[in-house]
N, C-alpha and C positions, 0 to 999 in steps of 0.2 A: 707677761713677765716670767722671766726661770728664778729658780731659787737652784746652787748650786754649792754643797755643802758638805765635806766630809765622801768623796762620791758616790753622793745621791742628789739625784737632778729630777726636777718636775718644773715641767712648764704649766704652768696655774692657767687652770679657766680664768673665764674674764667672772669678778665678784668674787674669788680666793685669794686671802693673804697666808705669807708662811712666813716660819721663821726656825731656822736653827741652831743650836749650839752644838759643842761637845758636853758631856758630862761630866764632874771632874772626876781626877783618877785619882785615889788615893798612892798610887803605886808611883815612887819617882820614875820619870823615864818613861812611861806608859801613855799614850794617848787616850782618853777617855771617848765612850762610846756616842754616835750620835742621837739625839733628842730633837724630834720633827716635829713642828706644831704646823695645822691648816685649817681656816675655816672661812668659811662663808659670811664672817661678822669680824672688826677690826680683832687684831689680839691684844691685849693686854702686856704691856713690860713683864709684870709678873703673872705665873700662871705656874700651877701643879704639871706634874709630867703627865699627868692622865688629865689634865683640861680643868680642875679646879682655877676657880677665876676667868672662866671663859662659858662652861659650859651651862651656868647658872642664865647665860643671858641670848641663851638662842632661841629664835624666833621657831614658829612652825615649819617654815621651810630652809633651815638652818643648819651647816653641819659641820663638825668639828673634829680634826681626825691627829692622834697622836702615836708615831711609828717611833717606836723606843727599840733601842740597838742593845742588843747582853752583851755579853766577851765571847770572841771569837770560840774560844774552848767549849762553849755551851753549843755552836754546831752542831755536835756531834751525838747530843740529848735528843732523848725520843719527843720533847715536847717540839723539838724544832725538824720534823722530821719531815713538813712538806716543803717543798720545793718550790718556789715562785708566790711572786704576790699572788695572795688570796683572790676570788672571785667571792664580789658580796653578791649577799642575796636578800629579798626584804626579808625571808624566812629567819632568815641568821641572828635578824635582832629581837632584842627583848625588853621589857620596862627593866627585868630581872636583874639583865648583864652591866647594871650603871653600878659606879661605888657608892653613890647616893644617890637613893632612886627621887626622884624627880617627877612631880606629875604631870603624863605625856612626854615625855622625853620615852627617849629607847636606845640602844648600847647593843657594841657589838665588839666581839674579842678574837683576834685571830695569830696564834705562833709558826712562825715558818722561818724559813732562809733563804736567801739570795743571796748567789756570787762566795759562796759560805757563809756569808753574816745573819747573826738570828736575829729578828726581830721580833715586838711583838704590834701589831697594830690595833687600835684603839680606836673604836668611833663612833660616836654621840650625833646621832636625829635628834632635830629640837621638836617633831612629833612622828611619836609610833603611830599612829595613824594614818600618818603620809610617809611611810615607810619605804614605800615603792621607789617614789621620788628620791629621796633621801639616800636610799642605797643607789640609786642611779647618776648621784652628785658627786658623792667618795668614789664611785667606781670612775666616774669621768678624771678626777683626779689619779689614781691609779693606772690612769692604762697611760698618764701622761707623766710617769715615773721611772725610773729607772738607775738600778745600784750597781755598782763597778766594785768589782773584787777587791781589796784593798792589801797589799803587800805586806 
């Protein structure tokens, strides 16, 4: 299955559901940024941009991945200064990096840009101990990604 949205496209392993909206824009006239949700467990109707209402219910070999889009203007920010999806690693993540830590669970945070758009990715193992795994799940979803410049 693709999920094809705002353009950014991922072809989903088999056992990923996605779902995307815009965000809204406060600004009349303005298109609002995209909001990527992926996991390895159905998704919920409602759910936080960082995975509240989702992330509470992932199993140990379970993953949950949220690519949140700034404004284009933030580009040009040193926090968005690498270039191309991230390469995860089991290193990267942490019990630490969750908004509410969770026991056994582990998080991982990364800002960059593509095509100029900044995003920041977000992603929740349902265990730090199977980290390896885990990072090996979001990255198979990543390399089956891909963002198109936006006009």
């Amino acid at each position: 299955m693709n999920l094809d949205h705002a353009g950014v496209r991922l072809a989903l392993p088999t056992g990923w559901e996605a779902r995307a909206r815009l965000q809204p824009s406060n600004v009349p006239g303005r298109r609002g940024n995209l909001l990527l949700h992926a996991a390895t467990i159905p998704l919920p109707a409602e759910r936080g941009d960082f995975g509240s209402g989702v992330v509470e219910h992932l199993g140990p070999e379970d993953v949950f991945v949220s690519l949140f889009e700034y404004d284009a203007a933030d580009a040009g920010k040193a926090l968005f200064a690498t270039k191309g999806l991230p390469v995860l690693r089991p290193s990267d993540f942490s019990t630490a990096h969750l908004q509410r830590t969770q026991l056994g669970r582990s998080g991982g945070q990364w800002f960059f840009q593509v095509a100029g758009r900044p995003f920041c990715l977000f992603v929740v193992l349902g265990s730090h101990s199977r980290r390896a795994a885990g990072a090996a799940r979001a990255t198979a979803l990543l390399l089956r990604t891909t963002v198109k410049e936006l006009a």
